[in-house]
N, C-alpha and C positions, 0 to 999 in steps of 0.2 A: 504494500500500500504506500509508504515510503517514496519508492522507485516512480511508480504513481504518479503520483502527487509531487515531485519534482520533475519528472519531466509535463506534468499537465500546466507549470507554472512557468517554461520558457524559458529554461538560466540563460541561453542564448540570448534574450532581451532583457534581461534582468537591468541592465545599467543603462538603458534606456529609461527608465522609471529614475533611480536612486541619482542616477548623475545628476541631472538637471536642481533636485531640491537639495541635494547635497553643496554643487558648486553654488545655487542665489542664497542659499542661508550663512554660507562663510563669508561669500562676500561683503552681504548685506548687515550680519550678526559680526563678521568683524572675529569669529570666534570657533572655537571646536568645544563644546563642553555636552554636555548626557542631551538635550535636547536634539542638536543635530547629530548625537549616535544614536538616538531611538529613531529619529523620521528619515534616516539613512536606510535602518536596516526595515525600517515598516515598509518605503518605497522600492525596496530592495527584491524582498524575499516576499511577507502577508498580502501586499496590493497587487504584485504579480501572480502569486496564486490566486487571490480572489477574479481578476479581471479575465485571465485565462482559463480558469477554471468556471466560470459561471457559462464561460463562452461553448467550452466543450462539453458539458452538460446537456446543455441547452440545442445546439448544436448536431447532439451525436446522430443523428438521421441524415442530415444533409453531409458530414462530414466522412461519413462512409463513404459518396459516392465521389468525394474527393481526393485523388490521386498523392498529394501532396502531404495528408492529413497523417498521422499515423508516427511521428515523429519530433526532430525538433520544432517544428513548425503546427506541430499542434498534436497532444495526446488521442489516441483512443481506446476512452476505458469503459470495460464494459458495464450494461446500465445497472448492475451487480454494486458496482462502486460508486455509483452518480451520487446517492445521499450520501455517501463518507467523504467527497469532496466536499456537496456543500457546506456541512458539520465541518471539513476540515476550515475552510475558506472564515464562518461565524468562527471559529476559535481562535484562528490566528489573530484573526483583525478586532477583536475587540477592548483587549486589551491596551494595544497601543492607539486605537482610537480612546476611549478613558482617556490614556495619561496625553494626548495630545489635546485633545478637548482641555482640559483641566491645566494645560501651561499657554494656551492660545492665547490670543487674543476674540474678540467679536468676528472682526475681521476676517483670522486663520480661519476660526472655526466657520466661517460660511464659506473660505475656500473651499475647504475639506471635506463640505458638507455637499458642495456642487461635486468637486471630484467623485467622491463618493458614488454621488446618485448616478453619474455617466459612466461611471463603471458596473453598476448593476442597470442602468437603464439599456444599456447597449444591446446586451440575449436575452434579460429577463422575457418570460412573457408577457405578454400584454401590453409589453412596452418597445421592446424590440426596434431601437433605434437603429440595428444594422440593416435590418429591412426599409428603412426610409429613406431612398437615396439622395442625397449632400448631407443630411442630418446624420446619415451615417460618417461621412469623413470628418465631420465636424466634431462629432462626439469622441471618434477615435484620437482626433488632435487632440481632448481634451485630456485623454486620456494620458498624456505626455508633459501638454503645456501646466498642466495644475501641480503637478511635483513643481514646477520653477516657480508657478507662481504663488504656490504657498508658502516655499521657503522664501522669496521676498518680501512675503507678508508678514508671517512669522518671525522673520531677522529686522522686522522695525524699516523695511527700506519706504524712503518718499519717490513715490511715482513722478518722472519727468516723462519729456518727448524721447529722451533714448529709451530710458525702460519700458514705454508702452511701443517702441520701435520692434524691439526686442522680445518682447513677448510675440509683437504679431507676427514679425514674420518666423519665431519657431510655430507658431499655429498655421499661419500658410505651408511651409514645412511637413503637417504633421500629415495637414490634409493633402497635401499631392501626396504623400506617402504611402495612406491610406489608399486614393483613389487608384494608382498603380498599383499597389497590390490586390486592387477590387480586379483588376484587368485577366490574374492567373486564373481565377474564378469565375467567371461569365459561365462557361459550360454547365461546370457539378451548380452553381448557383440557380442555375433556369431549372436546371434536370430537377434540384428538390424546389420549384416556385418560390424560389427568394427573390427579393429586389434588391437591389443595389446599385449605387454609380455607374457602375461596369455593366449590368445588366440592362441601365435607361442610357445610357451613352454611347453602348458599343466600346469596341476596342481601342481603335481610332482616335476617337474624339476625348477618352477618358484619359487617354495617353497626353494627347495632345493639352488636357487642362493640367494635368499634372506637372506639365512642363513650365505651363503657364505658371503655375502657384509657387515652383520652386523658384524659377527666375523673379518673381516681387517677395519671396522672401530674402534674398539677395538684396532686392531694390532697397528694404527698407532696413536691412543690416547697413546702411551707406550711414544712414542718420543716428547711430547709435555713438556711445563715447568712446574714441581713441580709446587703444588699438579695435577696436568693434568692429571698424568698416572692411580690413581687413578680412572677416569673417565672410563679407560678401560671397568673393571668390567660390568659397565651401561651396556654394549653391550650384558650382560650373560642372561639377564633377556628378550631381547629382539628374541633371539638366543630358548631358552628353549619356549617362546612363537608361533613360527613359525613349529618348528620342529614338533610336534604333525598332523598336517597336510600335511607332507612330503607322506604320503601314500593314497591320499586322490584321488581319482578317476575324470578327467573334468565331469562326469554328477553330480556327488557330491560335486563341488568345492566351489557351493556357503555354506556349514556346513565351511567355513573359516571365516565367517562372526563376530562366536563365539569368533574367534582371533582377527579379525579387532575392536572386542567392548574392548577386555581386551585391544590393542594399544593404544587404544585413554584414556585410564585410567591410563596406565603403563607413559605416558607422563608426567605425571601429578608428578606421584613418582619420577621419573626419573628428571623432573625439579626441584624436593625440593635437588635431590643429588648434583646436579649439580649448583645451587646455593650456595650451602654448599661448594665447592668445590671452585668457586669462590672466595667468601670470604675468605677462604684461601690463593689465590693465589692472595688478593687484599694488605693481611696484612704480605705477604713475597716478597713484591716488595720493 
């Protein structure tokens, strides 16, 4: 069950959650003390069990007829185990939701509170924001941008024109990311009657917004403070990766997948820049 349950949680993305609140609460808090080692490792390890685990639950009928599914990229466990994920998912996360509640602010806590809900709003039923297409890429940015922008909140920072630069364009970011990965999906997504991005736009044109969204998160990294603008660039690599499947036909759409394997690698480089970049912007304050 273990075994499970770490791979139903994605360590593969795991630092795609914890980076982002980890890097805006040091910068913003100025500090490393038990607050940012709880919401390091609550974003780390409990929030990606729950977001992924709610998903593959929820999920597991159309995920079957998904080729992709079955692995890092997403568990399949049988519906034997679905109530001890979600019992695992309530026990991790309650805890550190308490003692984050209770060192918040107003504020934190209605971050947290949004994050929260976009994370179970996304597969729950009835709510099923991944079946609403743009609502769905939307929600999935959120599912990224609210780690940064809680630990801003929570680190006491005052919002400027760079910091809401900054936020946006990691949410344009999140959603092209989103929306290109909707791209590998079009097929198994129809086959079980789901809707999505990818499924209302075709391959084409989902590709080509993608493209769009990563280049004005670029645009809008220009306005952010020294060293920031440098981060622009980051978007070029993201940009040249999508665009190759601009011509790529819905019965074909799953050969995106090729892309979706170099993302999840590109993040990787993309975070040693952007740490370097940081640190720059830690030692000209």
């Amino acid at each position: 069950m273990l075994r499970e349950l770490f791979m139903t949680s994605r360590p593969i993305s795991w630092v795609n959650t914890a980076y982002p609140f980890a890097a805006a609460y040091l910068l913003s808090a100025g500090t490393i003390d038990w607050v940012f080692a709880v919401g390091t490792v609550f974003f780390l390890i409990p929030y990606n069990l729950a977001m992924y685990g709610i998903n593959d639950v929820f999920d597991y009928e159309s995920d079957l007829l998904n080729p992709r599914k079955g692995g890092a990229e997403g568990a399949l466990v049988d519906r034997a185990g679905h109530r001890k994920i979600i019992y695992a998912c309530v026990l991790v996360l309650l805890p550190f939701l308490v003692v984050l509640a209770m060192v918040g602010s107003l504020q934190a806590n209605v971050v947290l509170l949004v994050s929260m809900t976009a994370l179970v709003a996304y597969s729950a039923p009835h709510l099923r924001f991944k079946e609403r297409p743009f609502l769905d890429s939307a929600t999935s940015s959120t599912h990224f941008v609210s780690p940064l922008l809680y630990g801003l909140v929570l680190g006491g920072v005052h919002f400027n024109t760079a910091l809401v630069a900054l936020t946006s364009a990691f949410f344009f970011w999140g959603m092209a990311s989103h929306a290109f990965g909707a791209v590998q999906d079009i097929v198994p997504d129809r086959a079980a009657s789901l809707g999505s991005i990818g499924t209302v736009l075709g391959a084409r044109r989902t590709v080509i917004l993608a493209a769009m969204a990563y280049l004005l998160a670029g645009a809008l990294l220009l306005f952010t403070q020294w060293p920031g603008p440098l981060a622009a660039a980051l978007a070029l690599p993201y940009v040249f990766n999508v665009l190759p499947f601009a011509w790529l036909s819905d019965e074909h759409s799953g050969r995106a997948h090729t892309g979706w394997v170099r993302f999840l690698w590109l993040n990787y480089v993309t975070g040693f820049f952007i740490t370097m970049i940081l640190i720059g912007y830690a030692f000209t304050r």
